[in-house]
C-alpha positions as CSV (number, residue, x, y, z in Angstrom):
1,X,-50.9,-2.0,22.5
2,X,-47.1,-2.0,22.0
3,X,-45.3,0.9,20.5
4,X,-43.7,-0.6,17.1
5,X,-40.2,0.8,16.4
6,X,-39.1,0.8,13.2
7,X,-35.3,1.8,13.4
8,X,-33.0,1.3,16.0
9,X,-31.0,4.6,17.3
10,X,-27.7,2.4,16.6
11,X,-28.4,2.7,12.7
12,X,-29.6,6.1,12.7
13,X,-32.4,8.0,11.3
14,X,-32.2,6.8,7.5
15,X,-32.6,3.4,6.4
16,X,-30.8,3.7,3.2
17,X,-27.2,5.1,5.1
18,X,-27.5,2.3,7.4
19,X,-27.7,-0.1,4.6
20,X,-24.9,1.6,2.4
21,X,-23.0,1.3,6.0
22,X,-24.1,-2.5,6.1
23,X,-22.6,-3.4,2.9
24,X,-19.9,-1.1,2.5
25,X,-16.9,-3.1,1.9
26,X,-14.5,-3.3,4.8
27,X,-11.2,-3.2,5.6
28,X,-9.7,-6.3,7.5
29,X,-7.4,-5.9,10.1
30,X,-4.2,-7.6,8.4
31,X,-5.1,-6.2,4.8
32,X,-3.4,-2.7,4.1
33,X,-5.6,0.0,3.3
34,X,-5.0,1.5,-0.1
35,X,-2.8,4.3,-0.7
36,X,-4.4,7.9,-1.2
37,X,-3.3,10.7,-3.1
38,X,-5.8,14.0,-1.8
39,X,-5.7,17.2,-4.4
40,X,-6.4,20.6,-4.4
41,X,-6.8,22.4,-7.8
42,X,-7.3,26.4,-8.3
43,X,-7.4,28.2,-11.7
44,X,-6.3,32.2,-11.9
45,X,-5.8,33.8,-15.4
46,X,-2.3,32.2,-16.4
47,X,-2.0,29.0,-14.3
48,X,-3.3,26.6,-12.4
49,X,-2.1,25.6,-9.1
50,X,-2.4,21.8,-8.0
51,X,-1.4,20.9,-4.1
52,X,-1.2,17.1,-3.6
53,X,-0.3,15.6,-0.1
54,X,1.8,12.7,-0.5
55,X,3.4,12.3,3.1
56,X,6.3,9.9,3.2
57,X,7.7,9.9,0.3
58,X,11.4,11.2,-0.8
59,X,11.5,14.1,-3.7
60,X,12.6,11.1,-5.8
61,X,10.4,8.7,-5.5
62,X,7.8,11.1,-7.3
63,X,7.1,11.4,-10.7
64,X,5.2,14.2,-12.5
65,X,4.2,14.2,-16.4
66,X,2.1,17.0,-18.2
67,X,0.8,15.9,-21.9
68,X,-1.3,18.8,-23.2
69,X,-4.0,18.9,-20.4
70,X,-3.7,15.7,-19.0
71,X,-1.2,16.0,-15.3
72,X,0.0,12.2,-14.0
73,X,1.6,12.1,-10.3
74,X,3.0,8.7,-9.6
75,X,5.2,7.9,-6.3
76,X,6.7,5.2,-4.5
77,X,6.9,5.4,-0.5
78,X,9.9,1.8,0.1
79,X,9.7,0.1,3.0
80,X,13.0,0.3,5.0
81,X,14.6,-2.3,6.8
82,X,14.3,-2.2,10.8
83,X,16.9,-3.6,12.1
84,X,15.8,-5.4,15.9
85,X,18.6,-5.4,18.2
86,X,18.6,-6.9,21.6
87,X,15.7,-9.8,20.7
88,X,13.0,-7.1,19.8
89,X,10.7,-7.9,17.4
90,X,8.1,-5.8,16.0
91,X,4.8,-6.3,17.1
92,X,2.5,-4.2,15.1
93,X,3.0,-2.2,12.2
94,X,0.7,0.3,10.2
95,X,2.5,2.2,7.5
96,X,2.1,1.5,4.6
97,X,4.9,1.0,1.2
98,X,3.7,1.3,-2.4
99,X,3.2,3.3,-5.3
100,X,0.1,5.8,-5.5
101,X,-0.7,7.5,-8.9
102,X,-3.2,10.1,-9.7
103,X,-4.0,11.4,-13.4
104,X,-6.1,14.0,-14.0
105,X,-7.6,16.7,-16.8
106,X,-7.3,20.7,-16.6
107,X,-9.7,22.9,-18.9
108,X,-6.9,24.0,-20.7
109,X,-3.7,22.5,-21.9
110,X,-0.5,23.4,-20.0
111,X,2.5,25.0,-21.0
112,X,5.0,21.8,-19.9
113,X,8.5,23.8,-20.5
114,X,7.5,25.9,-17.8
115,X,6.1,23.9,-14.9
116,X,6.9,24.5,-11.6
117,X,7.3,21.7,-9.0
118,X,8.2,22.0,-5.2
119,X,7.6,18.8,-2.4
120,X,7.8,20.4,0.9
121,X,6.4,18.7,4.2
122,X,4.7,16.1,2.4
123,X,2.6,18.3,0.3
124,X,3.8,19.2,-3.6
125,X,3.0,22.1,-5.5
126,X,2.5,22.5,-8.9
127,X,2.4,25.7,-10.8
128,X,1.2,24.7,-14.0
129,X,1.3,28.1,-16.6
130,X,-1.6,28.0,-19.0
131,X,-0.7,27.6,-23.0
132,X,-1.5,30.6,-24.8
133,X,-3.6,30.6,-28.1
134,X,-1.7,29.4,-30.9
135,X,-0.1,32.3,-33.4
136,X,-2.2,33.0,-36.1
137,X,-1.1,34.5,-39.3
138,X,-2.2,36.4,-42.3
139,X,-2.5,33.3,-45.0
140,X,-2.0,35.3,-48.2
141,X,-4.1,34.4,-51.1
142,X,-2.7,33.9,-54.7
């Protein structure tokens, strides 16, 4: 009697990862992969702090927008011309140009007179100061 094998070694142990794998889409080899935008986001007492990586872009190209607790980061990395000189032509090329925007919600609303923003290395920082509690005041009664 022949041993019956059930799943080949080349999908793995679980059958449902190799069909998530199987009919995952894909990326084609002349389609450009979308444009990503990775966050970090920490809280402390007065602020949060939000670190986003957007490699390749200039200071300018990137936009930042606070409305009560909603933050929006748009950018635009341009494609620059390459000039060929002595018959050269380009025979593969993998960056990528576009605009990449990420909008997201904090716990509390932000104080957006006194945000902080700094793009160093590809990475910007945020230093978003919490909004205190609204004044409240003695409503006298007549």
């Amino acid at each position: 009697m022949s041993n019956l094998r059930l799943f080949d070694p080349v999908f793995g142990d679980n059958f449902e990862s190799s069909l998530r794998r199987f009919f995952s889409p894909s990326v084609f080899e002349n389609e450009p992969a979308p444009l990503k935008m990775r966050i970090d986001v920490s809280e402390n007492d007065g602020a949060f702090t939000v670190k986003a990586d957007i490699p390749g872009v200039k200071k300018e190209d990137i936009n930042v927008r606070v409305e009560g607790n909603v933050v929006q980061i748009d950018a635009e990395t341009r494609s620059e011309k390459e000039s060929k000189g002595n018959g050269d032509k380009l025979l593969r090329t993998e960056r990528h140009y576009g605009t990449i925007s990420r909008t997201f919600s904090l716990g509390q609303e932000v104080d957006a007179a006194k945000v902080d923003a700094k793009y160093t290395d590809g990475v910007l920082t945020l230093q978003l100061p919490k909004k205190g509690p609204a004044p409240t005041s003695r409503i006298a009664i007549h």
